[in-house]
N, CA, C and O atoms as a MOPAC input file, in Angstrom:
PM7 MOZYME 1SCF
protein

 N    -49.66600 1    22.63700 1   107.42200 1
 C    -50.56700 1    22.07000 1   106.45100 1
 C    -49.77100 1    21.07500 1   105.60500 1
 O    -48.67800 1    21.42300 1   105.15700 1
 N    -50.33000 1    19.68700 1   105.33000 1
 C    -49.41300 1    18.84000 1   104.75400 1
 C    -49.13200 1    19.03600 1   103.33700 1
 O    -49.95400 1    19.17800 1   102.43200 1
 N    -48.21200 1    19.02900 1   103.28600 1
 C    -48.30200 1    19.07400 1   100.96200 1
 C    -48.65700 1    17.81000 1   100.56000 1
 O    -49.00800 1    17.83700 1    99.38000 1
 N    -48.74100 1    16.18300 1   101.28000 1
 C    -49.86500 1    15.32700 1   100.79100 1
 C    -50.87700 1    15.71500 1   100.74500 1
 O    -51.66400 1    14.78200 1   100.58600 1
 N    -51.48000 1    16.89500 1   100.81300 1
 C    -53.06900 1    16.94800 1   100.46400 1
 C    -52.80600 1    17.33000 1    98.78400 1
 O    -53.72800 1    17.39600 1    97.97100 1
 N    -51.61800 1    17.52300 1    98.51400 1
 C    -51.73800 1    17.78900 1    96.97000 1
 C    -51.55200 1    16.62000 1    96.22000 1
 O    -51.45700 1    16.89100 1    95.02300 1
 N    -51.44600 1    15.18100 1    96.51400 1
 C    -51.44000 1    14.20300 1    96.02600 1
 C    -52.63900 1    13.55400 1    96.23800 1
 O    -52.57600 1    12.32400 1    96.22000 1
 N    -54.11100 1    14.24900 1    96.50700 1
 C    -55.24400 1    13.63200 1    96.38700 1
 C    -56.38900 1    14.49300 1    95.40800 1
 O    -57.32600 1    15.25900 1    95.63500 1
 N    -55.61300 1    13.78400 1    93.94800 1
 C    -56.36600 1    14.65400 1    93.13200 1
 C    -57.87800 1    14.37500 1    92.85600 1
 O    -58.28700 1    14.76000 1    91.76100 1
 N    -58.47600 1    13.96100 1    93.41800 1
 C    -60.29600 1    13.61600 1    93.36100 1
 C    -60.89800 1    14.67500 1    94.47400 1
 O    -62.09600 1    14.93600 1    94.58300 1
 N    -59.93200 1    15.18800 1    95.21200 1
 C    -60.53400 1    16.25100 1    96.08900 1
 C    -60.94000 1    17.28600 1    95.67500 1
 O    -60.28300 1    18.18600 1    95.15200 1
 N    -62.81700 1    17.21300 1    96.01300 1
 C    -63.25100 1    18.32400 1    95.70800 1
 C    -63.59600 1    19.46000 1    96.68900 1
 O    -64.26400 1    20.38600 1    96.23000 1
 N    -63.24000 1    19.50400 1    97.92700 1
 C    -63.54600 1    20.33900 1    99.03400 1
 C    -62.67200 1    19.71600 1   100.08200 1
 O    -62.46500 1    18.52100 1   100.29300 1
 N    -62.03100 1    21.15900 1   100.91800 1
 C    -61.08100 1    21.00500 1   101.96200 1
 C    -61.99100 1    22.37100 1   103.01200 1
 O    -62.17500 1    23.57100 1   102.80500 1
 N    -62.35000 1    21.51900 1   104.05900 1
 C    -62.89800 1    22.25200 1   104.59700 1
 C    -61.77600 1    22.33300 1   106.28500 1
 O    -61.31100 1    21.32800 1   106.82400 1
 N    -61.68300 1    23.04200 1   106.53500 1
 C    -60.76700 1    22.77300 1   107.78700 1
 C    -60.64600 1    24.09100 1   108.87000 1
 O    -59.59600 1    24.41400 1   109.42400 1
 N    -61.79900 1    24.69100 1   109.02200 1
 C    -61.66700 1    25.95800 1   109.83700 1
 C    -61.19200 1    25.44000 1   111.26100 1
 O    -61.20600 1    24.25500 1   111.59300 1
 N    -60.68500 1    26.70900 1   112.21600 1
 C    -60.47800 1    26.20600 1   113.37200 1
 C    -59.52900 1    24.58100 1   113.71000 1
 O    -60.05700 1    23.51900 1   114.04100 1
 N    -58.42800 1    24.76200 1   113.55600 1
 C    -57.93200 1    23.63500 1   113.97700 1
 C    -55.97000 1    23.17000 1   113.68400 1
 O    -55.32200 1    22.20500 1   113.27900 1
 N    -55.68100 1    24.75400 1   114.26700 1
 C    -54.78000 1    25.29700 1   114.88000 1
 C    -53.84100 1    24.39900 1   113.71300 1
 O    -53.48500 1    23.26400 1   114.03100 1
 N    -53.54900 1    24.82400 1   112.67600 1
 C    -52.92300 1    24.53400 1   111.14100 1
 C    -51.97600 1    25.60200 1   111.27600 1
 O    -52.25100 1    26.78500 1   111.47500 1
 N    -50.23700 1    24.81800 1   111.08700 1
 C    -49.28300 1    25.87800 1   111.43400 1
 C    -48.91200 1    25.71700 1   109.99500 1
 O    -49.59300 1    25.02600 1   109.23800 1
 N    -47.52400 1    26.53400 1   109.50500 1
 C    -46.88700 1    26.88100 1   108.45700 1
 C    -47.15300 1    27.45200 1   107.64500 1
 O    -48.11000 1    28.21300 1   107.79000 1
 N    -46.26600 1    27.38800 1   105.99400 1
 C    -47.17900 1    27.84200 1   105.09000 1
 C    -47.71300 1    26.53900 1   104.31900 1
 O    -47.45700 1    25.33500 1   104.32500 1
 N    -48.80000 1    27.61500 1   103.49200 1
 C    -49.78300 1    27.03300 1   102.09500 1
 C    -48.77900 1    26.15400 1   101.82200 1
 O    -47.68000 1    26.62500 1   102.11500 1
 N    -48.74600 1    25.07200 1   101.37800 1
 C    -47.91200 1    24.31500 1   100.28000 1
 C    -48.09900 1    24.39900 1    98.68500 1
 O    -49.15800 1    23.91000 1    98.29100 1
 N    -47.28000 1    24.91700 1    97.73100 1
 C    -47.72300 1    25.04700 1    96.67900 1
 C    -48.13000 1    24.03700 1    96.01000 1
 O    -48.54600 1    24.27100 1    94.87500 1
 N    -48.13500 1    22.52700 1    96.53800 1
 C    -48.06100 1    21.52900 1    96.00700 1
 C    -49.58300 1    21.60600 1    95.72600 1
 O    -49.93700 1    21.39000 1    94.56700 1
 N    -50.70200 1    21.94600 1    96.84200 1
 C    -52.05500 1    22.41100 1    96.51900 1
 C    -52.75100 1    22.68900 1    94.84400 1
 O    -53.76900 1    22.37600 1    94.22600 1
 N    -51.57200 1    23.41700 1    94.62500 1
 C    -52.30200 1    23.93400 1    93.47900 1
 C    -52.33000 1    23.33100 1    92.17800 1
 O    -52.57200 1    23.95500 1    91.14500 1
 N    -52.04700 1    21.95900 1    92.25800 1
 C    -52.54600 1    20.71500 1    91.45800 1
 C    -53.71100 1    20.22400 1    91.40300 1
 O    -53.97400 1    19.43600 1    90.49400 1
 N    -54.77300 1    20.61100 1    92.45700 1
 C    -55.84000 1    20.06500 1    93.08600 1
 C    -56.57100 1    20.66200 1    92.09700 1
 O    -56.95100 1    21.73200 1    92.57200 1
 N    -57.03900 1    20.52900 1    90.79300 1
 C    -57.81100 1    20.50200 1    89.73500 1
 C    -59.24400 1    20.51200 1    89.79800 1
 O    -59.95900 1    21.28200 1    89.15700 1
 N    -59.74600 1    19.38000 1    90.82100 1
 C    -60.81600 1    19.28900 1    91.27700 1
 C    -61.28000 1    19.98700 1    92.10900 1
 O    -62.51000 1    20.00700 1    92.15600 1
 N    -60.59500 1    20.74600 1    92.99000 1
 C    -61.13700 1    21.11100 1    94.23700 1
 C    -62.08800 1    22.17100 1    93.35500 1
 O    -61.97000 1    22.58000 1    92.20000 1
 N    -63.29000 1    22.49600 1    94.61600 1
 C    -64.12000 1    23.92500 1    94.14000 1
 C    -63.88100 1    24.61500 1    95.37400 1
 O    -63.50200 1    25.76400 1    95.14600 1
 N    -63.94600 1    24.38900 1    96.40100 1
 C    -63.94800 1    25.08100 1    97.74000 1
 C    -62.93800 1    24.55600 1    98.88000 1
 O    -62.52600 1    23.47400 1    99.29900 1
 N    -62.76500 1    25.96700 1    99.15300 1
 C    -61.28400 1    25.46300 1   100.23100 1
 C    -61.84200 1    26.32500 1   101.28600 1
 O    -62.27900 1    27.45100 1   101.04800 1
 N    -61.82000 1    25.74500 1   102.54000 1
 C    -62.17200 1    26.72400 1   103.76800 1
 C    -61.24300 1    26.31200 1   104.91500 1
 O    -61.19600 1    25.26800 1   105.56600 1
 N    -60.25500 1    27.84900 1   104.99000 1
 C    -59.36400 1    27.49500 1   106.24300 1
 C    -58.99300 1    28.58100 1   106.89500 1
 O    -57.78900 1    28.83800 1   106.93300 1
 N    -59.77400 1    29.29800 1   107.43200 1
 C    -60.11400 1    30.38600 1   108.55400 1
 C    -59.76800 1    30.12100 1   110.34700 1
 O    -60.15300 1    29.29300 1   111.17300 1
 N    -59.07700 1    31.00600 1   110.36900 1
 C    -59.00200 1    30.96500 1   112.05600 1
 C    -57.87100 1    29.99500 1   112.57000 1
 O    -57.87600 1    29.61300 1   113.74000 1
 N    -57.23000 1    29.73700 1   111.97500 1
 C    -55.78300 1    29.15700 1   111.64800 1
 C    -54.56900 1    29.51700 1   112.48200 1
 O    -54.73600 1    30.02600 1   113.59000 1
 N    -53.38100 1    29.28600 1   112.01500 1
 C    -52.05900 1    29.43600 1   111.92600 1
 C    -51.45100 1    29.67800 1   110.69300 1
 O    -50.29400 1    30.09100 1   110.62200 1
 N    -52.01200 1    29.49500 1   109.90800 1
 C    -50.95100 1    29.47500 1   108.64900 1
 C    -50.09300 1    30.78600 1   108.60300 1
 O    -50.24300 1    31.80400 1   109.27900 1
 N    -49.19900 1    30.52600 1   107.68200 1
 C    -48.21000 1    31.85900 1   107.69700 1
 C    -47.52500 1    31.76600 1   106.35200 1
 O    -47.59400 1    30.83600 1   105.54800 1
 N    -46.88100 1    32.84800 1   106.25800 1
 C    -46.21300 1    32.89100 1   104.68400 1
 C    -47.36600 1    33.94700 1   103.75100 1
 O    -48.29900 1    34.63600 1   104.16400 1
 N    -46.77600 1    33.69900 1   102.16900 1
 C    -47.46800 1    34.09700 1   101.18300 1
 C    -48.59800 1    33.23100 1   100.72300 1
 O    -48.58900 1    32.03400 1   101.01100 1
 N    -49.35600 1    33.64200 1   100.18100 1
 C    -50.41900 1    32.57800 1    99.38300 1
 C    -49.62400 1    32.04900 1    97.96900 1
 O    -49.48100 1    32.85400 1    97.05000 1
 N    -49.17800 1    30.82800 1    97.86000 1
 C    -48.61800 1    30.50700 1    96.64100 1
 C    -48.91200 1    30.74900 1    95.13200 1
 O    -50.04500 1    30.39000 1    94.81200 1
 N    -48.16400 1    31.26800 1    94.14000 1
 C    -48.88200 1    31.60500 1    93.20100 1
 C    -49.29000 1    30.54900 1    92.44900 1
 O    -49.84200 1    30.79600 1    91.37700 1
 N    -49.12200 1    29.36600 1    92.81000 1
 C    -49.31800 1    27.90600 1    92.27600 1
 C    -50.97500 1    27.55400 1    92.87100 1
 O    -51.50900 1    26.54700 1    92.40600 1
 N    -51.58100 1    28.20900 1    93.66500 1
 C    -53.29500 1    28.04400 1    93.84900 1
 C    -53.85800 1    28.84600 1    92.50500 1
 O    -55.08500 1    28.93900 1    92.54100 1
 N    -53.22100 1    29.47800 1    91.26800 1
 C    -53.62000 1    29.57900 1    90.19000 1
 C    -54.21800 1    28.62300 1    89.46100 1
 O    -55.25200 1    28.68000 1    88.79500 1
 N    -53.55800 1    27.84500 1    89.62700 1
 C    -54.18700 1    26.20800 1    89.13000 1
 C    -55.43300 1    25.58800 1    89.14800 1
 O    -56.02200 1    24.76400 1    88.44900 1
 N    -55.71400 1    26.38700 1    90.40100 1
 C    -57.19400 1    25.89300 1    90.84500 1
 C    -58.49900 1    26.06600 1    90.30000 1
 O    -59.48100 1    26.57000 1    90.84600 1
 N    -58.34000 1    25.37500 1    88.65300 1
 C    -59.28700 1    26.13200 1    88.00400 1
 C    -60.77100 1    25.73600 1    88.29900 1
 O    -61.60800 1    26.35400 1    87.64000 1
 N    -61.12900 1    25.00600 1    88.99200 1
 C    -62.59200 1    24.59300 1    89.40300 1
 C    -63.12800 1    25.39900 1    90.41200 1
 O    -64.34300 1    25.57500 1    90.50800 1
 N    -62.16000 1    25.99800 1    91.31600 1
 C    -62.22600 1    26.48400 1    92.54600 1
 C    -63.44500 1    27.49800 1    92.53300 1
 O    -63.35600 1    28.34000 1    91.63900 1
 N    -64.60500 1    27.59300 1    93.37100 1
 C    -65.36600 1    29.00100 1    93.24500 1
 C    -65.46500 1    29.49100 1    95.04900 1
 O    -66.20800 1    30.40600 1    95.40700 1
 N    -64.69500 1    28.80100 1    95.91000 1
 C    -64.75000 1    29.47200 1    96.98800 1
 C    -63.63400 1    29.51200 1    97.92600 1
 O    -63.67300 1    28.46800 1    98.57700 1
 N    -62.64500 1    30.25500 1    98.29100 1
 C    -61.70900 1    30.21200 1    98.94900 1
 C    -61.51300 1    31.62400 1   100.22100 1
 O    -61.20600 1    32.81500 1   100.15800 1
 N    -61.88800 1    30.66100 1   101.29700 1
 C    -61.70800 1    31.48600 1   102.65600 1
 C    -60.76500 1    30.93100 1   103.37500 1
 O    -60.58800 1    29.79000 1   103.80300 1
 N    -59.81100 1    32.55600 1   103.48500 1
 C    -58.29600 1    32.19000 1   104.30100 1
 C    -58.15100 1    33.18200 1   105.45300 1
 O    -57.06400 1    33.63400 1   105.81200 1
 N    -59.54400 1    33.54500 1   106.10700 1
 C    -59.54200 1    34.83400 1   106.77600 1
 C    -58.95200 1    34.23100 1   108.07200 1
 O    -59.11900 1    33.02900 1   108.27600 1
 N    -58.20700 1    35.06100 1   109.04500 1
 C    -57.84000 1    35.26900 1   110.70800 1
 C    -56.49700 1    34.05500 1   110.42600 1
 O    -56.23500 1    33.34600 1   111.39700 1
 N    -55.92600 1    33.89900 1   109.52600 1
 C    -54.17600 1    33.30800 1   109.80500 1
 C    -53.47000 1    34.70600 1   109.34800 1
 O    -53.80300 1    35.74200 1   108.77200 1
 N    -52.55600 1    34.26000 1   109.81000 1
 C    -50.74300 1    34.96000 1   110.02500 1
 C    -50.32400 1    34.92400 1   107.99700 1
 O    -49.30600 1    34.24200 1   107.87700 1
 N    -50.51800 1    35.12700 1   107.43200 1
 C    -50.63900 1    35.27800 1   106.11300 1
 C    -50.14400 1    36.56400 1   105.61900 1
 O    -50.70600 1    37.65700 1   105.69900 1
 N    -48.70100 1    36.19900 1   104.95300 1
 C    -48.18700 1    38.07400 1   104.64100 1
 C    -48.21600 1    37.91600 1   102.81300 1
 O    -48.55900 1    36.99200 1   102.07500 1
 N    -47.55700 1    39.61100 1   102.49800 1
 C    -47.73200 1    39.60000 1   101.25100 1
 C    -49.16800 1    40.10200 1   100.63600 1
 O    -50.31300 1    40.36900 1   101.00300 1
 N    -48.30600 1    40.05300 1    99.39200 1
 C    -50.16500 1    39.94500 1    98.63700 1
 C    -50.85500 1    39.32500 1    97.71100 1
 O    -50.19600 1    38.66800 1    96.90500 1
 N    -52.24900 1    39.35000 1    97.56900 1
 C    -52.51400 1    38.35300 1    97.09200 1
 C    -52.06000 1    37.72000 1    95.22600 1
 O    -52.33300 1    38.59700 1    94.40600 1
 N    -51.89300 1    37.35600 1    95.04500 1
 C    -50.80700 1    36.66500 1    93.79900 1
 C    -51.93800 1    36.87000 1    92.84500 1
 O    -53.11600 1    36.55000 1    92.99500 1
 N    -51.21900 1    37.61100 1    91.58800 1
 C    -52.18500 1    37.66800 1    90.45300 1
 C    -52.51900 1    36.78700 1    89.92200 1
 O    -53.65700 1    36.94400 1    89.47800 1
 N    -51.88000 1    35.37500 1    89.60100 1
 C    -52.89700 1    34.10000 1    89.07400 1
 C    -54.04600 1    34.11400 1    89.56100 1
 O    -54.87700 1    33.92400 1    88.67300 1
 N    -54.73900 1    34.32200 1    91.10300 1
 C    -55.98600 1    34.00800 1    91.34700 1
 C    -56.78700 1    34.91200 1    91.17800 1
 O    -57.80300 1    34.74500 1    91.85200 1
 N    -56.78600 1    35.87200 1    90.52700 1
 C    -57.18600 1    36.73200 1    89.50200 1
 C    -57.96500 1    36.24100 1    88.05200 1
 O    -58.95200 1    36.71700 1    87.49000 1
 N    -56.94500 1    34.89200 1    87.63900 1
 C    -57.23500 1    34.57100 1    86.26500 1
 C    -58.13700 1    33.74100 1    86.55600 1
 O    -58.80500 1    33.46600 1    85.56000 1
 N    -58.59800 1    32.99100 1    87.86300 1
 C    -59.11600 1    31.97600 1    87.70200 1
 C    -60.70300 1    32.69400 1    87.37300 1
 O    -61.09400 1    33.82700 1    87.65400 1
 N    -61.41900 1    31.58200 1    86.68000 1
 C    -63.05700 1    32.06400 1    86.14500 1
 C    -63.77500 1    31.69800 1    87.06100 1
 O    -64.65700 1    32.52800 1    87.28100 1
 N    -63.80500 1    30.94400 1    87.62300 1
 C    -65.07400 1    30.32400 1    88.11900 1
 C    -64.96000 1    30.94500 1    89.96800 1
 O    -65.84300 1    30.65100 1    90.77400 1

């Protein structure tokens, strides 16, 4: 997954199921201010979920189901409200 997607801060939705996405999350993501919905299911990804998707304070939908994803899930995205 590229960490230029965290240098497109007008992004409000990353939709990207299915489409064999290796590595990890980039924490750089969690600048993305705007985003509300992130969908990336059925993947590759791997690693932890960064605790830097705390950030994501607009966010109201995030699906990361069927990747390689260890750890657990990070208490910032806990704080987020929406």
């Amino acid at each position: 997954m590229p960490a230029e997607l965290g240098a497109c801060p007008h992004l409000t939705g990353l939709i990207l199921p299915i489409n064999q996405l290796t590595g990890e999350i980039p924490p750089e993501l969690g600048g993305l201010s705007n985003l509300t919905g992130w969908s990336a299911p059925s993947n590759q990804l791997t690693g932890e979920i960064p605790p830097e998707l705390g950030g994501l304070s607009n966010l109201t939908g995030l699906l990361l189901r069927d990747n390689q994803l260890t750890g657990e899930i990070p208490p910032e995205l806990g704080g987020l409200s929406n």
